[in-house]
Backbone as JSON, one array per atom type, in Angstrom:
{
  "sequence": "XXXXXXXXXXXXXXXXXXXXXXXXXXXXXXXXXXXXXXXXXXXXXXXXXXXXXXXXXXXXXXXXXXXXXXXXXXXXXXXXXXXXXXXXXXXXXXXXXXXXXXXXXXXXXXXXXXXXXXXXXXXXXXXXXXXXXXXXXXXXXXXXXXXXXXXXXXXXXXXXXXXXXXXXXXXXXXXXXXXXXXXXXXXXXXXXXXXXXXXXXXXXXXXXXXXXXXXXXXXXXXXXXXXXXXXXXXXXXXXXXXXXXXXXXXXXXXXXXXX",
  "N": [[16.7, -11.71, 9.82], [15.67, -10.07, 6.84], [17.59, -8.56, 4.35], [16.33, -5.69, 3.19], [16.2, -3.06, 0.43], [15.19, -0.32, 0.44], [13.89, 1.85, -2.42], [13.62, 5.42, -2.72], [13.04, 6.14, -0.17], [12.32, 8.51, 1.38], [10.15, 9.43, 1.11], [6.97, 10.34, 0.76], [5.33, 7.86, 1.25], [7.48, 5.85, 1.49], [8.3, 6.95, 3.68], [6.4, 6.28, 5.95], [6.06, 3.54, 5.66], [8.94, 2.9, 6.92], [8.66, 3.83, 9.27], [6.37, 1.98, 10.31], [7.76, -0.85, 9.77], [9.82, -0.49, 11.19], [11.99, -2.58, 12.84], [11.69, -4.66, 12.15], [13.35, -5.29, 9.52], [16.43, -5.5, 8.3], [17.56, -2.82, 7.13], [18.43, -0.37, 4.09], [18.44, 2.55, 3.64], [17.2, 4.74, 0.43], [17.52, 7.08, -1.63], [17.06, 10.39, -4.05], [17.67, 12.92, -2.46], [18.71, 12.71, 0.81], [18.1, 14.39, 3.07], [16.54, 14.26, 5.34], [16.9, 11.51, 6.4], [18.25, 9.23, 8.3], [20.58, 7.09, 9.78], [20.55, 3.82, 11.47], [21.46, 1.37, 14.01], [19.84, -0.61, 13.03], [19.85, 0.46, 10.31], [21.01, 1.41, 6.83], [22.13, 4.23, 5.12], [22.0, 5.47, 1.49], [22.81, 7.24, -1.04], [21.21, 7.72, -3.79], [20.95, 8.03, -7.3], [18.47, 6.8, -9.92], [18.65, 7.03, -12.43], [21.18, 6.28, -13.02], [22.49, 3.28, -13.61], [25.08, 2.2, -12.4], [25.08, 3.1, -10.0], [22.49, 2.08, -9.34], [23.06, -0.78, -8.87], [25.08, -1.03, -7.06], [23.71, -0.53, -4.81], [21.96, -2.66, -4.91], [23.19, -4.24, -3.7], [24.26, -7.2, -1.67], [21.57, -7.34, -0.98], [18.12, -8.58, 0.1], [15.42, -8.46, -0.75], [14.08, -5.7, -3.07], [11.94, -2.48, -2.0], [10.62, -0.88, -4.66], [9.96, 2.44, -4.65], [10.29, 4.79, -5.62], [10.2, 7.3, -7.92], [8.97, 10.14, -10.32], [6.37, 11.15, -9.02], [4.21, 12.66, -9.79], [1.64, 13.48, -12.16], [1.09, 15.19, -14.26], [4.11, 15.42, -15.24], [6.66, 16.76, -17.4], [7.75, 14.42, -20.32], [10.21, 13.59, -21.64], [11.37, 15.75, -19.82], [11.19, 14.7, -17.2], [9.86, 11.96, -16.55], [11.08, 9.96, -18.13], [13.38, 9.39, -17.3], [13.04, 8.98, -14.79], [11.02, 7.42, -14.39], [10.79, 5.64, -16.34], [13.86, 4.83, -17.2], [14.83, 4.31, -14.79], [12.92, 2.39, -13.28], [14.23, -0.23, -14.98], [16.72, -0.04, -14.57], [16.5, -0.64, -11.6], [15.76, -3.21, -11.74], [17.24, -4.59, -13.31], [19.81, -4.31, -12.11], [18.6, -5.66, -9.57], [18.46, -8.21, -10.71], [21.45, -8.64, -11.23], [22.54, -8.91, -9.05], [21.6, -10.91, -7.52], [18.99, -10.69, -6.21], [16.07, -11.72, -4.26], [13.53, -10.89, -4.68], [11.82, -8.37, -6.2], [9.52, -5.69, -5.28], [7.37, -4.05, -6.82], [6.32, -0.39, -7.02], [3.59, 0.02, -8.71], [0.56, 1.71, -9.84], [-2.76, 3.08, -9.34], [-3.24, 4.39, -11.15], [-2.36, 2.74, -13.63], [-5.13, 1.76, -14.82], [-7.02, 4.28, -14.67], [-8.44, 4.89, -16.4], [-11.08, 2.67, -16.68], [-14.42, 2.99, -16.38], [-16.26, 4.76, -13.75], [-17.72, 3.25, -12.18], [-16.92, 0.58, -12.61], [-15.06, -2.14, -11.46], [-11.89, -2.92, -11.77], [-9.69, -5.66, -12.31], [-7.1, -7.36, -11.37], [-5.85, -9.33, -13.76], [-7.32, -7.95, -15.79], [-7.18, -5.74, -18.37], [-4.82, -2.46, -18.75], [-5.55, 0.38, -18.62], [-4.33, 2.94, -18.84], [-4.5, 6.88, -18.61], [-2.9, 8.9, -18.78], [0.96, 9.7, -19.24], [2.02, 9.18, -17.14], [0.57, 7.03, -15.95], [0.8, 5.84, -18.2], [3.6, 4.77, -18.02], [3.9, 3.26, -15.73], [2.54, 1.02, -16.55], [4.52, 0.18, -17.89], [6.46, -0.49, -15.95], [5.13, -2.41, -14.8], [5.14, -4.05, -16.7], [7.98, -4.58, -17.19], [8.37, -5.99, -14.88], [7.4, -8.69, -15.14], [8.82, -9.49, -17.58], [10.88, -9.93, -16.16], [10.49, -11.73, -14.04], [9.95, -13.89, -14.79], [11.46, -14.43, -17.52], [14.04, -14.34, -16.82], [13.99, -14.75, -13.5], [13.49, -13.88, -11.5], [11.46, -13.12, -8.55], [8.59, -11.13, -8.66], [6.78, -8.63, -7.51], [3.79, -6.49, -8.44], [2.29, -3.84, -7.09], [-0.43, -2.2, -7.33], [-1.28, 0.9, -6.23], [-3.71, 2.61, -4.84], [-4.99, 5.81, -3.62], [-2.98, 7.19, -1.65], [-3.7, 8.19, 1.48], [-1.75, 10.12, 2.92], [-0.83, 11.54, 1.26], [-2.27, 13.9, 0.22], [-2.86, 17.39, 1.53], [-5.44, 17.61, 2.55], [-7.56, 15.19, 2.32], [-9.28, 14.4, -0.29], [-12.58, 13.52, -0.11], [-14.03, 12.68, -2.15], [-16.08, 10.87, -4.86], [-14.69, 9.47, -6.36], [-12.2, 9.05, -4.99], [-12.67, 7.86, -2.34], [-13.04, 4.96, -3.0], [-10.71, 4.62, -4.11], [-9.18, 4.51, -1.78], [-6.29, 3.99, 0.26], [-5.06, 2.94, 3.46], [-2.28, 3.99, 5.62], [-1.86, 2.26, 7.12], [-2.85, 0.1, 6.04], [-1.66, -0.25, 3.63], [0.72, -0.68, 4.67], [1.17, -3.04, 5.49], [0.85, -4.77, 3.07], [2.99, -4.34, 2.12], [4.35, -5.5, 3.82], [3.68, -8.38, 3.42], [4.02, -8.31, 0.57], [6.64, -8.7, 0.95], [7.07, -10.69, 2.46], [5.93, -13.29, 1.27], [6.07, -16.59, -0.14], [7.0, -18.79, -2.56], [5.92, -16.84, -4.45], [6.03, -16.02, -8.03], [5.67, -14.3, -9.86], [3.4, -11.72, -9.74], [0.2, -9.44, -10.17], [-0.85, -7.12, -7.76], [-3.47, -5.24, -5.88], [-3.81, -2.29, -4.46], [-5.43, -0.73, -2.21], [-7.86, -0.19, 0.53], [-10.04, -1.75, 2.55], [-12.65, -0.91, 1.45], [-16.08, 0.25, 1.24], [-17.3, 0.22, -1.53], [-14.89, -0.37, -3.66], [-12.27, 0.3, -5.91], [-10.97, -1.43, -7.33], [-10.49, -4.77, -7.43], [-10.04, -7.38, -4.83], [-9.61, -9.73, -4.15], [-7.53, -11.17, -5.36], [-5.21, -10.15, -4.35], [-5.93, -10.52, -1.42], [-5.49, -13.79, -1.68], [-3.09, -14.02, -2.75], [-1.05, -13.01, -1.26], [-2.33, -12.64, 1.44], [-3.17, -10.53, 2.47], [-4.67, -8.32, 4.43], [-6.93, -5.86, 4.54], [-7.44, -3.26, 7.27], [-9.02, -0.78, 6.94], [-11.63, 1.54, 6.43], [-12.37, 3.76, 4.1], [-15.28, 5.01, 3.53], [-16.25, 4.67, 5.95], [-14.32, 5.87, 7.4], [-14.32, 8.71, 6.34], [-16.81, 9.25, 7.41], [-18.84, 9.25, 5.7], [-21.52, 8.59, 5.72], [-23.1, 6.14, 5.55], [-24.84, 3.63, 6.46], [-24.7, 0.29, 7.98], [-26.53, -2.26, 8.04], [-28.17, -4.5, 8.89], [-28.51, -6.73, 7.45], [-26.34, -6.02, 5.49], [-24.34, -6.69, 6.81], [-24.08, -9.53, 7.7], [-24.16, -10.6, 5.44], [-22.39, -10.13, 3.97], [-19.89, -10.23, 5.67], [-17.08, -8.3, 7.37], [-14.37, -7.4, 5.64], [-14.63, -9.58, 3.39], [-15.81, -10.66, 0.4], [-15.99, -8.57, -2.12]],
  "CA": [[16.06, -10.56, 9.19], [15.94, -9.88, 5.33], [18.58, -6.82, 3.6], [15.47, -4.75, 2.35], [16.37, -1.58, -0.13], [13.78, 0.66, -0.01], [13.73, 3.24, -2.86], [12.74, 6.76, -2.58], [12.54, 5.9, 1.1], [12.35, 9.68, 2.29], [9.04, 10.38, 0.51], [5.26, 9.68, 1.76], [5.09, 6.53, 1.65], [8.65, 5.45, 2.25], [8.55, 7.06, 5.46], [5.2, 5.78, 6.69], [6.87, 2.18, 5.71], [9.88, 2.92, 7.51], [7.83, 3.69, 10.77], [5.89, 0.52, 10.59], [8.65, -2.13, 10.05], [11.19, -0.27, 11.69], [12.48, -3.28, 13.59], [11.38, -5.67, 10.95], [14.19, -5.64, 8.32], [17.72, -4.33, 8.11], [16.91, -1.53, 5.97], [19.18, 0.44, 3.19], [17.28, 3.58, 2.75], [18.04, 5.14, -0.41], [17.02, 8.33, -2.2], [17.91, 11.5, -4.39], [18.02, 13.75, -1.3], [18.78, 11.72, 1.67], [18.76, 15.12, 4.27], [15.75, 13.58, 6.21], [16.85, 10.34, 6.71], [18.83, 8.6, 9.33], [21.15, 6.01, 9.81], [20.18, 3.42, 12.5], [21.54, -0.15, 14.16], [19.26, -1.65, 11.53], [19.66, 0.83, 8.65], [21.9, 2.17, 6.79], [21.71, 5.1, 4.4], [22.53, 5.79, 0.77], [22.31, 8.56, -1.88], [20.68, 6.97, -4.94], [20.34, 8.34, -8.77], [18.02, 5.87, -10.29], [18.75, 6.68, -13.59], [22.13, 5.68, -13.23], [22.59, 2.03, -13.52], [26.16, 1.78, -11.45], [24.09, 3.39, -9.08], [21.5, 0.88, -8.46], [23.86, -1.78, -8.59], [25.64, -0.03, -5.77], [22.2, -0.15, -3.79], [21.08, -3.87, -4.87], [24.55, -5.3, -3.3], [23.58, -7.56, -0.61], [19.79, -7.45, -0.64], [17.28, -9.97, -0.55], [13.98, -7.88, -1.2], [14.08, -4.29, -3.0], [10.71, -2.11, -2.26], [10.86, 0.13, -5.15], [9.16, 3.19, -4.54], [11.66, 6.07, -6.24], [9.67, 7.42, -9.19], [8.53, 11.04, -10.24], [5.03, 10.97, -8.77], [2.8, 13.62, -10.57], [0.69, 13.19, -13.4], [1.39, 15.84, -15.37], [5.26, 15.96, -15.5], [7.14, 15.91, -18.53], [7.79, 12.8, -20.72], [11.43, 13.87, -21.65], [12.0, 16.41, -19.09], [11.01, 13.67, -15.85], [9.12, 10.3, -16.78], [12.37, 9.01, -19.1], [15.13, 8.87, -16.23], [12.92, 8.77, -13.12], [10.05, 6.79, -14.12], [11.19, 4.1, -16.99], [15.15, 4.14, -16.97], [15.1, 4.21, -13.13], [12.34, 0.6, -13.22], [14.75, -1.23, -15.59], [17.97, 0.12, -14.04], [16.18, -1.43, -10.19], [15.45, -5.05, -12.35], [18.12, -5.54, -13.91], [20.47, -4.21, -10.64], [18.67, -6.93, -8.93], [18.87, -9.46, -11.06], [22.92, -8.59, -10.99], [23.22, -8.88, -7.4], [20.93, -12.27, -7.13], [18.33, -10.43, -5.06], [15.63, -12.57, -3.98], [12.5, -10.63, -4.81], [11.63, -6.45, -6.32], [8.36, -5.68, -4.72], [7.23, -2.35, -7.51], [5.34, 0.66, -6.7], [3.06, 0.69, -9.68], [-0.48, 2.95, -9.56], [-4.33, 2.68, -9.7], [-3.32, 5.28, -12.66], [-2.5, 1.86, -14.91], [-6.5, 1.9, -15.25], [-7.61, 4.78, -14.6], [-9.45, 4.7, -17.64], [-12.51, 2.16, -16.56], [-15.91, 3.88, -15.56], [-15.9, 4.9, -12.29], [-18.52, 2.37, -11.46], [-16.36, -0.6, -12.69], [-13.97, -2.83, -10.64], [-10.7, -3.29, -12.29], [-9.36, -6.91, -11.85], [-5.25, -7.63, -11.54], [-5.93, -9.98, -14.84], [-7.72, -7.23, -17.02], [-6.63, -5.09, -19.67], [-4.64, -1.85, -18.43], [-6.05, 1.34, -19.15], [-3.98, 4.48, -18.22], [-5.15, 7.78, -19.05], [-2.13, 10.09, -18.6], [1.61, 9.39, -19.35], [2.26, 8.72, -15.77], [-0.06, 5.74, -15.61], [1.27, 4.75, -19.19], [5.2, 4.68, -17.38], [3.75, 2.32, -14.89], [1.96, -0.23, -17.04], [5.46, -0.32, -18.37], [7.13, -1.12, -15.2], [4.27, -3.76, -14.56], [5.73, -5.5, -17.79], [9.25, -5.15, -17.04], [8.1, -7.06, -13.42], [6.57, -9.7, -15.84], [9.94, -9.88, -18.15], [12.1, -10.1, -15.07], [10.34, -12.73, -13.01], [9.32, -15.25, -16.45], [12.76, -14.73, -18.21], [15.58, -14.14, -15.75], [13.66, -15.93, -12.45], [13.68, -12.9, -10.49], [10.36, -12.87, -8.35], [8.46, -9.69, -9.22], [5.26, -8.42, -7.6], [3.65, -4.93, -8.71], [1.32, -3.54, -6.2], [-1.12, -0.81, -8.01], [-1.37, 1.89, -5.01], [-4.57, 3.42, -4.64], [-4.76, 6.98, -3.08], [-2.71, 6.92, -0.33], [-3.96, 9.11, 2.38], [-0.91, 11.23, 3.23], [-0.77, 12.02, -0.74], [-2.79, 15.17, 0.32], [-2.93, 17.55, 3.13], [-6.49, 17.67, 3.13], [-8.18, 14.25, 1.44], [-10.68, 15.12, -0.67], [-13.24, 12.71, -0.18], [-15.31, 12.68, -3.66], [-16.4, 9.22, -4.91], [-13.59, 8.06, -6.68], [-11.06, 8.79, -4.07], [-13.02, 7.22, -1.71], [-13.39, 3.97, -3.83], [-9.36, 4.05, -4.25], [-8.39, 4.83, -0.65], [-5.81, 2.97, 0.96], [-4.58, 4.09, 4.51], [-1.06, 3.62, 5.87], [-1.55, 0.87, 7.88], [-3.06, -0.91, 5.09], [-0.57, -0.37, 2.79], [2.11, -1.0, 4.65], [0.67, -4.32, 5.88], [0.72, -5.21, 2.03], [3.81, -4.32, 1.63], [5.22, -6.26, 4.38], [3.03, -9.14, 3.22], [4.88, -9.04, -0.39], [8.32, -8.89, 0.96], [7.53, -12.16, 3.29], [5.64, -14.12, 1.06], [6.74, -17.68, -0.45], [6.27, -19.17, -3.57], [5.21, -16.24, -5.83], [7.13, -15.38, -8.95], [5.06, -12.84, -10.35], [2.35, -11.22, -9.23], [0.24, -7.76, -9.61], [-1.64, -7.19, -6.74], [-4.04, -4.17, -5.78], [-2.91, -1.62, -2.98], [-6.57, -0.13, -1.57], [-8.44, -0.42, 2.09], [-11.05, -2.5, 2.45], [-13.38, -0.1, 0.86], [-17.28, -0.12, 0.89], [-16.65, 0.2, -2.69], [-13.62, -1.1, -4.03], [-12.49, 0.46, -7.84], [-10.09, -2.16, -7.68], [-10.76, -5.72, -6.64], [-8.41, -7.16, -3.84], [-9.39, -11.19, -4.47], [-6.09, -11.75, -5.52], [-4.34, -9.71, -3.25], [-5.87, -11.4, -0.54], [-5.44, -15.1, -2.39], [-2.02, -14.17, -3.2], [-0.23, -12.77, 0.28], [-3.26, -13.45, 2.57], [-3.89, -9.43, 2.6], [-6.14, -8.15, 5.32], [-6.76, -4.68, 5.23], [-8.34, -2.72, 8.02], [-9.95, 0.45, 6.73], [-12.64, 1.61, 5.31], [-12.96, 5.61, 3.85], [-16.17, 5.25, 4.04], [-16.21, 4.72, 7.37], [-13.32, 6.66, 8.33], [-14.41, 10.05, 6.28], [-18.29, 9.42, 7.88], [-20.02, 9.17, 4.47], [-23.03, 8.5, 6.59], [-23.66, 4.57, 5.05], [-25.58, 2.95, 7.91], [-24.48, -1.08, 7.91], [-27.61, -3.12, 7.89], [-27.94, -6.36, 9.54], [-28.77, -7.78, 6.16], [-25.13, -6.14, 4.95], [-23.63, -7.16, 7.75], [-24.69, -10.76, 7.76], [-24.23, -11.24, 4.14], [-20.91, -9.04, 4.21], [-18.94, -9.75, 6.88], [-15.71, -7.08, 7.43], [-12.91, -8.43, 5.31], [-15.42, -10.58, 3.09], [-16.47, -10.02, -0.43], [-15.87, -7.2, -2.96]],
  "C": [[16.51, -10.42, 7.73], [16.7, -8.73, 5.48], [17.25, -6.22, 2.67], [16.09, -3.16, 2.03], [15.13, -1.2, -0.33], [14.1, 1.95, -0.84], [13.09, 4.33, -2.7], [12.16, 6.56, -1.27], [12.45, 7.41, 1.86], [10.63, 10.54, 2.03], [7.62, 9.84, 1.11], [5.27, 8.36, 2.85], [6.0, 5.68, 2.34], [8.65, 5.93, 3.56], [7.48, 6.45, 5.93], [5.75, 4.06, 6.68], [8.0, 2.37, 6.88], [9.53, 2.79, 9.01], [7.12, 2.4, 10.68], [6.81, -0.55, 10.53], [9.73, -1.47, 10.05], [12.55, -1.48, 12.18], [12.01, -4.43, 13.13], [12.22, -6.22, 9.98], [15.21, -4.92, 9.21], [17.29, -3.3, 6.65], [18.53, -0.89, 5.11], [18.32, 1.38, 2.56], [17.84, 4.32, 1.92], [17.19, 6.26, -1.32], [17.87, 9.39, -2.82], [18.8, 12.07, -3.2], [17.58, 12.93, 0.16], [18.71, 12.6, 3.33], [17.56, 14.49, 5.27], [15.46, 11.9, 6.39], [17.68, 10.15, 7.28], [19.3, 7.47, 9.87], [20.57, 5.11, 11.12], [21.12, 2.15, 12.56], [20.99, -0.26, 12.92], [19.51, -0.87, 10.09], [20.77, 2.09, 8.54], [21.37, 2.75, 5.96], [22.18, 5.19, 3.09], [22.08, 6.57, -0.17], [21.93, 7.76, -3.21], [20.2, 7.82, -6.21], [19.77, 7.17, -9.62], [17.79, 5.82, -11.85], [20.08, 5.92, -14.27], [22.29, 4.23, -12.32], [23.84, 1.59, -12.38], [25.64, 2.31, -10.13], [23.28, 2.83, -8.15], [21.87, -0.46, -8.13], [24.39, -1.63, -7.6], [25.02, -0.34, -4.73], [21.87, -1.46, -3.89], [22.18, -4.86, -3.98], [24.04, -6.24, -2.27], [22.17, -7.48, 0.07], [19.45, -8.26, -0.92], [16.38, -9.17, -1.69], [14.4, -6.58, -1.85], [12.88, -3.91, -3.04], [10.6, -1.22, -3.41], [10.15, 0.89, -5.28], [9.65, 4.27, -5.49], [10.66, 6.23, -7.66], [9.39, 9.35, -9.0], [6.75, 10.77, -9.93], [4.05, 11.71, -9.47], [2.97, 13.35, -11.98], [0.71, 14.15, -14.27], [3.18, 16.94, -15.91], [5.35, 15.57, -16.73], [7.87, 14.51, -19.28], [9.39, 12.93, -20.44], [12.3, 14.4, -20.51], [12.32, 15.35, -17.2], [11.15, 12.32, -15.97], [10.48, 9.45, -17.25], [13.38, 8.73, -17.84], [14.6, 7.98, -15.01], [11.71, 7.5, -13.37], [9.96, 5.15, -15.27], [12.68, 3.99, -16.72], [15.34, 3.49, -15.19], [14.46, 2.51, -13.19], [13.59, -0.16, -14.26], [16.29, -1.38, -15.26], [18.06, -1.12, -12.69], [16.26, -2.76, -10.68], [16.44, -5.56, -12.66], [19.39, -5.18, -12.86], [20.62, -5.35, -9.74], [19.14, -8.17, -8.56], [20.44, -9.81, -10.83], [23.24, -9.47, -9.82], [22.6, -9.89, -7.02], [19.8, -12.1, -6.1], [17.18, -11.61, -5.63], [13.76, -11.78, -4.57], [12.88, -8.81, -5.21], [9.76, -6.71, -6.4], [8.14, -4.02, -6.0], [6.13, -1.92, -6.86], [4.83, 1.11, -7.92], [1.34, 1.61, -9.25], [-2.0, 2.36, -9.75], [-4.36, 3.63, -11.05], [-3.4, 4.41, -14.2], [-4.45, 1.66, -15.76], [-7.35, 2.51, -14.71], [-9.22, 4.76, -15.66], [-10.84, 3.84, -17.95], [-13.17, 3.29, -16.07], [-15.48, 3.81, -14.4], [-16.74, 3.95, -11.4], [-17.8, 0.5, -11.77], [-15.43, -1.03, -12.04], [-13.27, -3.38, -11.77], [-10.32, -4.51, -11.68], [-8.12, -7.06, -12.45], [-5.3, -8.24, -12.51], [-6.68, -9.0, -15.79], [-7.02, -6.29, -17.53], [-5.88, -3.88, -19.21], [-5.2, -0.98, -19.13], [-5.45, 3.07, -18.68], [-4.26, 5.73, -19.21], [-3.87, 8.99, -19.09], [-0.31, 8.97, -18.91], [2.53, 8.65, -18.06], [1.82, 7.19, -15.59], [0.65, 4.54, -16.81], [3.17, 4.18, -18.78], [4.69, 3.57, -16.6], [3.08, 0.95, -15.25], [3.42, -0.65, -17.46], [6.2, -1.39, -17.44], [6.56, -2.66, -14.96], [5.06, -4.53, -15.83], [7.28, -6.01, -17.68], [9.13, -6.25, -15.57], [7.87, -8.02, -14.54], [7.86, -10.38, -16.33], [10.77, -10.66, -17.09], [11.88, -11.44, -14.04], [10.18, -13.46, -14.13], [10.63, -15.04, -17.25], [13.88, -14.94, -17.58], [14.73, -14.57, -14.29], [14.01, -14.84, -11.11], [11.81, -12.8, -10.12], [9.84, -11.59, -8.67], [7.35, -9.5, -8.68], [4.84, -6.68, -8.03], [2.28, -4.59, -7.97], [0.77, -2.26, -6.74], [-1.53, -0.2, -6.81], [-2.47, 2.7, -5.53], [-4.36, 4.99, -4.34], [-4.92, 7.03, -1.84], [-3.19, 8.28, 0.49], [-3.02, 10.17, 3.15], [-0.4, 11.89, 2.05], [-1.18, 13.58, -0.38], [-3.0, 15.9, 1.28], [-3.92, 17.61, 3.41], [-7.04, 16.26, 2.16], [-9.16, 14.49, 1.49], [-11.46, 13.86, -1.02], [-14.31, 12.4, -0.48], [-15.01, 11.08, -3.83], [-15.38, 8.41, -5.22], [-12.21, 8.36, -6.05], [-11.39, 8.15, -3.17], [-12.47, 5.7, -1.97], [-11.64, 3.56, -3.99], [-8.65, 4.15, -2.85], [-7.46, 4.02, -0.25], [-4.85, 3.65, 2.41], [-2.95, 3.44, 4.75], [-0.6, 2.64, 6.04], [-1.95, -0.2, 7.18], [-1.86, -1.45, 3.83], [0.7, -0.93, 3.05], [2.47, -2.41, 5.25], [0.93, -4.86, 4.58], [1.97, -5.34, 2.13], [4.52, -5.65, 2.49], [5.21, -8.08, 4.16], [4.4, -9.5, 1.85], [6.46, -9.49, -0.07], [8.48, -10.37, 1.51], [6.81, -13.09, 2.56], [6.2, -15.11, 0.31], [5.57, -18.1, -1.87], [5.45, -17.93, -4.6], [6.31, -15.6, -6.83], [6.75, -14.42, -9.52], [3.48, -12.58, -9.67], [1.41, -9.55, -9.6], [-1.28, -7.71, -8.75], [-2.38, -5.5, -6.62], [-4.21, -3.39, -4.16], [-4.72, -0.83, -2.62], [-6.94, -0.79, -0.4], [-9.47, -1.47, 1.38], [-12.98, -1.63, 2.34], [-15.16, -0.18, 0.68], [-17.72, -0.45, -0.79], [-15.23, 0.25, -3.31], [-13.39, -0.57, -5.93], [-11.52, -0.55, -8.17], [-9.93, -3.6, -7.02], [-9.67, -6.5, -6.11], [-9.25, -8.23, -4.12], [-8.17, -11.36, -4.31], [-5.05, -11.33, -4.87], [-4.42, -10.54, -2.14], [-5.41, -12.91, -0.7], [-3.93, -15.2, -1.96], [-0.82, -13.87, -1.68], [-1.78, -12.95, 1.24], [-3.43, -11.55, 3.13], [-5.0, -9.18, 3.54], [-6.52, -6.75, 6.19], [-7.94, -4.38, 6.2], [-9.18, -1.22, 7.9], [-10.81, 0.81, 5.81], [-12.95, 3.06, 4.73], [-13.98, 5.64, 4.14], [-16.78, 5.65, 5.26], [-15.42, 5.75, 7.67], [-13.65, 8.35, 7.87], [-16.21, 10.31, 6.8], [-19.03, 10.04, 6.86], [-21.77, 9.02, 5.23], [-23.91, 6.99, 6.27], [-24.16, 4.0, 6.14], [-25.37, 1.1, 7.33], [-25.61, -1.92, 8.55], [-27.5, -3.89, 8.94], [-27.59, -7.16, 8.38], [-27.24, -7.55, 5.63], [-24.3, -6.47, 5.42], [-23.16, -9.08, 7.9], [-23.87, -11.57, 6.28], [-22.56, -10.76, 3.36], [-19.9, -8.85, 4.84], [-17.39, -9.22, 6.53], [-15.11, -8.04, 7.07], [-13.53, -9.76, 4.05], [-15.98, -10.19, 1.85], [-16.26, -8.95, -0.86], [-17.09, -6.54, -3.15]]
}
């Protein structure tokens, strides 16, 4: 079994990970506030400030993989008052932690926020231009580059998975077009994830975290290409948009097939 650190493992997503490859990794779950988390056989626990560097060194000791999730999540915190500790020092503290400790791979938690900024009718492609619209999204194009630095200078694999809108993000999901279009459900996501931690041969990567979407704002090619990705949900489907599946789209479309 791999030593996976999972950052900010107490929050959405980290826990919905944690439940799916419970018995998958040895785990080191690590977070500000650690009161809802729980030591196990496989995992141990630790208190994590991710702006401080002796910190994450602390946390990278003996890991292969780190997932790094740990960030301030909302879009309209402050630059100074949040974004600076939690959302850039924290990514370059996790990289270069890594690199310290000889880990074997940092899987990032970057956003579909890096390009927000296409039309809502355009598919974003892991090779085009970033476009973030808010300081949040512009923190995470960053991290995407420090992944880039870190795996192409210092030989630390790096993948950055842009996360759609995960479905426990909200207590009610509001299912207007372009949340639809970014959905990605648990079990999809956390299929990805488990995908980057086990795959071989990639040194960098940025891959795109959404379901398998009737519309897609973010094209998964290379996700699938790159870990062999194979999500199972569709918003469409699952919030009963009312799309009726053809023969002809069916045929020409098959589930899992085509953007």
């Amino acid at each position: 079994m791999q030593n996976v650190l999972v950052t900010g493992a107490a929050g959405r997503i980290g826990s919905a990970f944690r439940a799916y490859a419970a018995d998958r990794y040895h785990f080191r779950l690590a977070d500000r506030n650690i009161d809802g988390l729980e030591a196990s056989p496989q995992s141990e626990v630790v208190r994590l400030e991710i702006a401080d560097l002796d910190d994450c060194r602390a946390a990278c000791r003996g890991i292969d993989t780190v997932l790094h999730l740990a960030a301030d999540p909302g879009t309209g915190s402050g630059f100074y008052e949040s974004y600076l500790d939690n959302n850039v020092k924290g990514v370059y503290n996790i990289f270069e932690a890594a690199r310290e400790a000889g880990c074997r791979r940092v899987v990032y938690a970057s956003s579909v926020q890096a390009i927000e900024g296409y039309p809502l009718d355009a598919q974003a492609l892991t090779d085009g231009a970033t476009r973030p619209l808010n300081i949040y999204g512009a923190c995470k194009v960053f991290g995407e580059s420090i992944a880039h630095v870190y795996a192409h200078s210092h030989g630390l694999s790096s993948i950055a998975v842009r996360i759609g809108s995960f479905e426990h993000n909200q207590a009610q999901f509001n299912a207007n077009s372009r949340n639809l279009s970014t959905f990605v459900s648990a079990r999809d996501l956390c299929q990805l994830f488990v995908r980057c931690i086990e795959a071989e041969n990639v040194q960098f990567a940025i891959l795109h975290g959404v379901s398998d979407n009737r519309f897609k704002r973010m094209d998964l090619s290379t996700t699938r290409q790159t870990v062999g990705y194979q999500p199972q949900d569709d918003a469409f489907v699952k919030y009963g948009i009312g799309l009726v599946e053809t023969a002809r789209w069916l045929a020409e479309h098959p589930r899992g097939e085509g953007e």
